[in-house]
Each structure stands twice: as C-alpha cells, then as structure tokens.
C-alpha positions in Angstrom: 21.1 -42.2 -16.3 20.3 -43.0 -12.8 18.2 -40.0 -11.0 20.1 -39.8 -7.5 17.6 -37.4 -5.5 17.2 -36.8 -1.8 14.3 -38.6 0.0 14.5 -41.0 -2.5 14.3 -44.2 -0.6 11.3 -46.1 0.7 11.5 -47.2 4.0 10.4 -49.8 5.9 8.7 -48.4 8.8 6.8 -46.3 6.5 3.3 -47.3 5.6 1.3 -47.4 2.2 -2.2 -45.1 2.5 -4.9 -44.5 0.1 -5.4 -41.8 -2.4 -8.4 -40.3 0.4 -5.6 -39.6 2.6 -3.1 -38.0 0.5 -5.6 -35.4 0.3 -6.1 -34.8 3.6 -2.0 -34.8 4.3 -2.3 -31.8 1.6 -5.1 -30.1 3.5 -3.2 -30.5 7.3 -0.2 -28.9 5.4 -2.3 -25.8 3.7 -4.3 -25.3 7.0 -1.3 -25.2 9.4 1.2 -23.0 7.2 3.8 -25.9 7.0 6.5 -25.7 4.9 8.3 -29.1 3.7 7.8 -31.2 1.0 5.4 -34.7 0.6 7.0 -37.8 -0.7 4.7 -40.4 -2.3 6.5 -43.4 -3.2 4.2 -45.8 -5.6 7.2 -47.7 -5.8 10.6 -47.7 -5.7 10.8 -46.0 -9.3 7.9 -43.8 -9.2 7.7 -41.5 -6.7 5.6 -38.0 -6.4 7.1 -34.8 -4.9 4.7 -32.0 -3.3 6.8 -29.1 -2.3 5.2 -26.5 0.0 6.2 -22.9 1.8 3.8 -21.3 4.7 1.1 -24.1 3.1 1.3 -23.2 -0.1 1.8 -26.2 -3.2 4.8 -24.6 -4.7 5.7 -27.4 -7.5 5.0 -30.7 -8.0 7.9 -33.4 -9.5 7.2 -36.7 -11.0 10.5 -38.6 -10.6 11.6 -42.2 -12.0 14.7 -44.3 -12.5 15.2 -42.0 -15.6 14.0 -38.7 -15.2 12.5 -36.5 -12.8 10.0 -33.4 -14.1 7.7 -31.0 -13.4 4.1 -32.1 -13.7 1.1 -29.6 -13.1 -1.4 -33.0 -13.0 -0.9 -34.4 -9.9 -4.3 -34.5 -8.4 -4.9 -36.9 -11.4 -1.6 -39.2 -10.8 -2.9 -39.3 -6.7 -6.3 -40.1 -8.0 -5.5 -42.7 -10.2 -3.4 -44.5 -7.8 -4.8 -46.9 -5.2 -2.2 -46.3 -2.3 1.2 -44.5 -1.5 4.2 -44.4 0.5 3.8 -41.4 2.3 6.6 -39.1 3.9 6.1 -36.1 5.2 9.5 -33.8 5.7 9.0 -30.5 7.6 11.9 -28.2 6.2 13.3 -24.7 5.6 12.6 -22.4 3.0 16.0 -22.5 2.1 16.3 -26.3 2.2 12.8 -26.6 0.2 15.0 -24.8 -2.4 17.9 -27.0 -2.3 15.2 -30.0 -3.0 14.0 -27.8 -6.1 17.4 -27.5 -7.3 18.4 -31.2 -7.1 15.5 -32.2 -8.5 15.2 -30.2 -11.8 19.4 -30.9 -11.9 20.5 -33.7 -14.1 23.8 -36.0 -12.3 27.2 -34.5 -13.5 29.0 -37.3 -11.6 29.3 -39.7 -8.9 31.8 -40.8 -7.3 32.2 -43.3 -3.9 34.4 -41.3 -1.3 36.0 -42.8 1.8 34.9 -41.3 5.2 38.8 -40.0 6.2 39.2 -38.2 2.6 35.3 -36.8 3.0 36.0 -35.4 6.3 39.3 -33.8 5.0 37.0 -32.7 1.4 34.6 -31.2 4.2 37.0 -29.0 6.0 39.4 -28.4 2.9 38.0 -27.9 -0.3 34.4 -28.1 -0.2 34.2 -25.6 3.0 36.5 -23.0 1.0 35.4 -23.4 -2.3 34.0 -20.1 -4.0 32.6 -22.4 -7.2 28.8 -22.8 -6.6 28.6 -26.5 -6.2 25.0 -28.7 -4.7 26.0 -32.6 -4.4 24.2 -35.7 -2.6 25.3 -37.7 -0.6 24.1 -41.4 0.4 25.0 -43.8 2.8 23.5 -47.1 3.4 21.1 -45.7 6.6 21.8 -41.7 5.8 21.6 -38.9 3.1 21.9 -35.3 2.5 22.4 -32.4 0.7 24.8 -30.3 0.3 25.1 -26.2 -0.9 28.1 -24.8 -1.2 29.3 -21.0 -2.2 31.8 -19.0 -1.2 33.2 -20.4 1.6 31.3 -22.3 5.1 29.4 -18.7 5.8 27.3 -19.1 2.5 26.9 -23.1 2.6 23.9 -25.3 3.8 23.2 -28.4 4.3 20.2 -31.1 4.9 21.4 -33.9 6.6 18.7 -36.8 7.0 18.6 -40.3 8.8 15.8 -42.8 10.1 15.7 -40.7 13.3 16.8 -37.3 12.7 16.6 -34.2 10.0 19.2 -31.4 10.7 18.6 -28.6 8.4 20.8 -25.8 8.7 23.3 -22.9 7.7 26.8 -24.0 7.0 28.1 -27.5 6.9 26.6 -29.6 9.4 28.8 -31.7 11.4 26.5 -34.8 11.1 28.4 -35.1 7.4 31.4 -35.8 9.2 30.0 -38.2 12.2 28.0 -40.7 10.4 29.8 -43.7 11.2 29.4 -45.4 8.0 32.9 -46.0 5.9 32.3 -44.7 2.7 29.5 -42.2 0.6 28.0 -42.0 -2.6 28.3 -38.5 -3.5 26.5 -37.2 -6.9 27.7 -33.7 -7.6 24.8 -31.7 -9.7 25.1 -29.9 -13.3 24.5 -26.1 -12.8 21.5 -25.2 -15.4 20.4 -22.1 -15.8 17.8 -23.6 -18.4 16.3 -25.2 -15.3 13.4 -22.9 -13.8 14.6 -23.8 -10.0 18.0 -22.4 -11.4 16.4 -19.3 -12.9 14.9 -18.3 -9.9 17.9 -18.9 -7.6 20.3 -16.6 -9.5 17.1 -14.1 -9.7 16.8 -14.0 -6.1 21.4 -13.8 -5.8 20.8 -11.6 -7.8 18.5 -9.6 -6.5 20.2 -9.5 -3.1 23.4 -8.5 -4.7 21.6 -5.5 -6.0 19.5 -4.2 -3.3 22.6 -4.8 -1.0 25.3 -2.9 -2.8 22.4 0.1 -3.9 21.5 0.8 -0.3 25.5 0.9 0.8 25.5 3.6 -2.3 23.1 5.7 -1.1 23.9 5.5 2.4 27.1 7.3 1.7 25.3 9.8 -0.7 21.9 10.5 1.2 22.8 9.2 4.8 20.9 7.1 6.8 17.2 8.2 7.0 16.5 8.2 3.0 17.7 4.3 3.2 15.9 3.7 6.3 12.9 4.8 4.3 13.5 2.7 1.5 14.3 -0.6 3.8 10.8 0.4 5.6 9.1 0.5 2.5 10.4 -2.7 0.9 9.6 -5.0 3.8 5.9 -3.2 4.1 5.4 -4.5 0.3 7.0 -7.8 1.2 4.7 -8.3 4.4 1.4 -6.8 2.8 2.1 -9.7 0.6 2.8 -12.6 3.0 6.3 -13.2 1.4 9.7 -13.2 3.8 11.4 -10.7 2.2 12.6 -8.3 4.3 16.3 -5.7 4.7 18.3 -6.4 8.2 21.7 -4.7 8.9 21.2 -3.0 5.6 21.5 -7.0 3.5 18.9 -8.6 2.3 17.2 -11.2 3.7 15.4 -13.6 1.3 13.4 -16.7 2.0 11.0 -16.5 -0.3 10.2 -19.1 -2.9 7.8 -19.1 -5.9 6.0 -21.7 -8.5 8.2 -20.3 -11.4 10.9 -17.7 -11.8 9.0 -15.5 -13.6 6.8 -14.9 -10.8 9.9 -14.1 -8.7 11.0 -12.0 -11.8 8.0 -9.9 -11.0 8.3 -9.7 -7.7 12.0 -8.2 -7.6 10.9 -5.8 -10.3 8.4 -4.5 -8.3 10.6 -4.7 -5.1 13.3 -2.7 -7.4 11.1 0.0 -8.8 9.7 1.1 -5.1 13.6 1.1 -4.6 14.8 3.1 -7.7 11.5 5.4 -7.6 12.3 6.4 -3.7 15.9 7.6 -4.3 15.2 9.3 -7.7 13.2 11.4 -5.9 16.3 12.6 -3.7 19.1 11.9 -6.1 17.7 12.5 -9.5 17.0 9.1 -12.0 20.4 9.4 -13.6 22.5 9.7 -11.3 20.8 6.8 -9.2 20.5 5.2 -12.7 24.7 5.9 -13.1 25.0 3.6 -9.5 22.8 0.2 -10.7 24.6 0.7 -14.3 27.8 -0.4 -12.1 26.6 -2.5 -9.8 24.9 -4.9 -13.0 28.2 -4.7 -14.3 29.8 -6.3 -11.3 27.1 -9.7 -11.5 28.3 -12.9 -11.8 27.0 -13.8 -15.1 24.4 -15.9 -14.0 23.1 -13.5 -11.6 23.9 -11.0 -14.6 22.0 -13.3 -17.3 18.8 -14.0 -15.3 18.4 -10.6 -14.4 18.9 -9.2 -18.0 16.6 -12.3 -19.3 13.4 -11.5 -17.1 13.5 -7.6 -16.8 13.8 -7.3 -13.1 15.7 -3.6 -13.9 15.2 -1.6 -17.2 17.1 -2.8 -20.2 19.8 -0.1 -20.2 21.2 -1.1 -16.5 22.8 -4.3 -18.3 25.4 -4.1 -20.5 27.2 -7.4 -22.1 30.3 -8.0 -21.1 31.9 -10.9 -22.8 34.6 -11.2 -19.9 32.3 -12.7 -17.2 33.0 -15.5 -15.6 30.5 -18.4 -16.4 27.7 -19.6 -13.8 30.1 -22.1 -12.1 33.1 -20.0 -11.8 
C-alpha cells in the first residue's frame, strides 16, 4: 500500500545539499531550542524524518512508497548519502505529535472528496464527531492534517501550502478556502501497537486522571491542599525542562518523548508526588477509593495504556469487559 504522509512531496523551489550541511541544520535546531521536524527527501520514495521539541531529536522515520519506520541509524543513512532535499518545518508540540501519529499509522482508507461535500464534512460530521479520527488531506498545491475528538474544542489541524503553515487548535478555516475542487483525504487506522499511539492515550490518560483527582479533592480538602499539589507538579515538570504544567485546575500537556515508556515514567512519577501529597491529608485508602473510580471511567485505550505501563499501582485498574474500544 501507498504511504500517504504529510510533507511528503518534494518541491521544486527546494534545493538538494550535502550530507555536511544536514548536520549543521541539526545543530542550528539543537542550539536554538526549535521545535519542528526536518524532511530529507533523497528522492521521491525515500525520504528521512527528524522530529524535534525545544531542540531535542525526538524520533527519526525512514519512509518509502511502502512503509514508513522508526530507524535509530540515521546519522549513518545522512552519511552515506551524497545530497538531500531539505525542508525544515517549524511546528507545535502538538502538531509534532500529529506527524508522529501519521507516520507510525498505516492508511485505513482514501477516498477523493469534492470541495462542497468537504466543507459540509467540516462543519457537520467531522467538527461534531466524538470518535477519535487523524486523516490527510492533499490537494494538488496544498496538504494537511487533521485531529479530531470530541467535537471542534478538542480538534487541530496543520494546514500547509508553498507559502504558508497554519498550525493551530480547532479546525482551521484554510481546509475550507483552498480553492482547489476536490481532496484526497486518507483517514488513519487507530493502533495502540504503535508507540506514537501508546504515548498519546498515556498522556489522555494522564490528563483525564490528574483532572478529575484534583476536582475530587477540591471538594474534600478545599482549595489550598490542591493548590499545593498543582504547585508541586509543575515545580517537577519545570526542574525538568518538560511543559507540563496544571492551569484552571486541567492539565496542560505539551510534552513529547522518544518512546512511551519514557512518558510512562514520567506520569508515574508526576502521579505518585500527586497520590503521596493527599494521602498525607486524606489517608491512602480513601484517596486510593477516588483513582479506583476514576480508572474505571477511561476510555479503554486511555484505560489499556495506563494499566500496560504502570503509570498507577496495579490495583487502581480493574477490567471491565464493557468498555468501549479505542475508536469509539
């Protein structure tokens, strides 16, 4: 099967360097913090991913006409290559993910829509939809991605064309203005064997947590304890260079990581400050009583991923054969 990918073109205004220089586009991204990805195109079917946050080589994707994967080598494939198409694409954190997810997501369809019926998909369906859903869409001169969950408040969307990039929360009115008749829209498989998968539901996960635990104890303790514990999970966040941090009493997460298990560790530790804090107010069971509940509320991916990797003791999840599936 065809990979369908963003970035995935080559074109023409961009110009081939050597393997010298790659290194030094690497260097320019670690010493000014960027956050974005690097496209190397060798050609049209082999083409090299670099995704970074705050300057820091995240993953690295080796991607063909067949396949795309993650490749831990790619010093040696820049090395071993004379010159490059380079593109360098400044981004979000949230948008890096988006790339991540597309590209460790195998094509579940694609389909060509008309302009009128993807304007009225954009405002209908796709805006309300509660199914988690990531597609690509590709015009002739245009492409982007698309994220959407739970209605236009939790969707994004990278929209990118010869001239312009618009990354952003909910669903970007370029979709609808490109003037071009009709799309290509590939819709991605959910996978939660793929790691960029793993970690997203750790992080939902996560935030589902941590959000309805701190609305808990608000009503038990009051304010003050769970201005404490907010205090103290954004000084461990920050102490680590990571943007992790509680607002408004949600979490706020736009941290990425290499592999889920290292976000698995993270959210442990981020938990335990959490759970060790209260218990000393509320006692361990009864604060143990509340996260019991709140696992038990997951969706089962979120539920799955954070049973899998540990990120709360063992006897906080309990299986429950009625939860709905990943993409319900």
């Amino acid at each position: 099967m065809y990979v369908t990918i963003p970035f995935q073109a080559v074109y023409p205004d961009e110009i081939k360097i050597p393997a010298s220089r790659v290194h030094s586009l690497i260097s320019t991204y670690h010493e000014r913090q960027r956050t974005g990805l690097i496209r190397l195109a060798y050609s049209a079917e082999k083409l090299l991913y670099l995704l970074f946050q705050r300057g820091s080589l995240l993953n690295a994707y080796l991607i063909d006409r067949a396949n795309s994967r993650k490749v831990e080598n790619w010093e040696e494939i820049v090395n071993s290559s004379s010159e490059a198409f380079a593109r360098l694409v400044p981004l979000s954190s949230l948008a890096v993910e988006m790339c991540k997810l597309a590209v460790e997501s195998q094509p579940e369809k694609t389909e060509t829509i008309s302009a009128p019926d993807l304007r009225a998909e954009l405002d209908g369906d796709w805006a309300q939809t509660t199914d988690l859903k990531l597609l690509h869409l590709a015009w002739s001169a245009a492409e982007g991605l698309l994220f959407l969950r739970g209605g236009k408040s939790e969707s994004r969307s990278l929209f990118f064309s010869p001239d312009r990039l618009v990354d952003e929360t909910n669903i970007s009115p370029s979709f609808s203005l490109w003037s071009e008749p009709q799309v290509r829209a590939t819709f991605y498989a959910i996978n939660l064997d793929a790691p960029a998968w793993q970690e997203y539901a750790l992080r939902r996960a996560f935030a589902a947590i941590c959000d309805e635990a701190i609305a808990r104890y608000e009503e038990i303790t009051g304010r003050a304890i769970v201005d404490s514990i907010s205090r103290s999970i954004g000084l461990y966040a920050s102490r680590r260079e990571m943007e992790i941090s509680i607002t408004a009493r949600r979490v706020v997460d736009h941290e990425l990581f290499s592999t889920p298990q290292a976000a698995a560790d993270t959210y442990r530790a981020l938990l335990k400050l959490m759970l060790d804090q209260i218990g000393q107010v509320i006692g361990a069971k009864l604060s143990y009583s509340i996260l019991s509940g709140i696992t038990a509320g997951l969706r089962f991916d979120e539920f799955e991923m954070a049973r899998v990797f540990s990120i709360l003791p063992a006897e906080l999840f309990r299986v429950d054969s009625s939860k709905p599936s990943a993409d319900s």
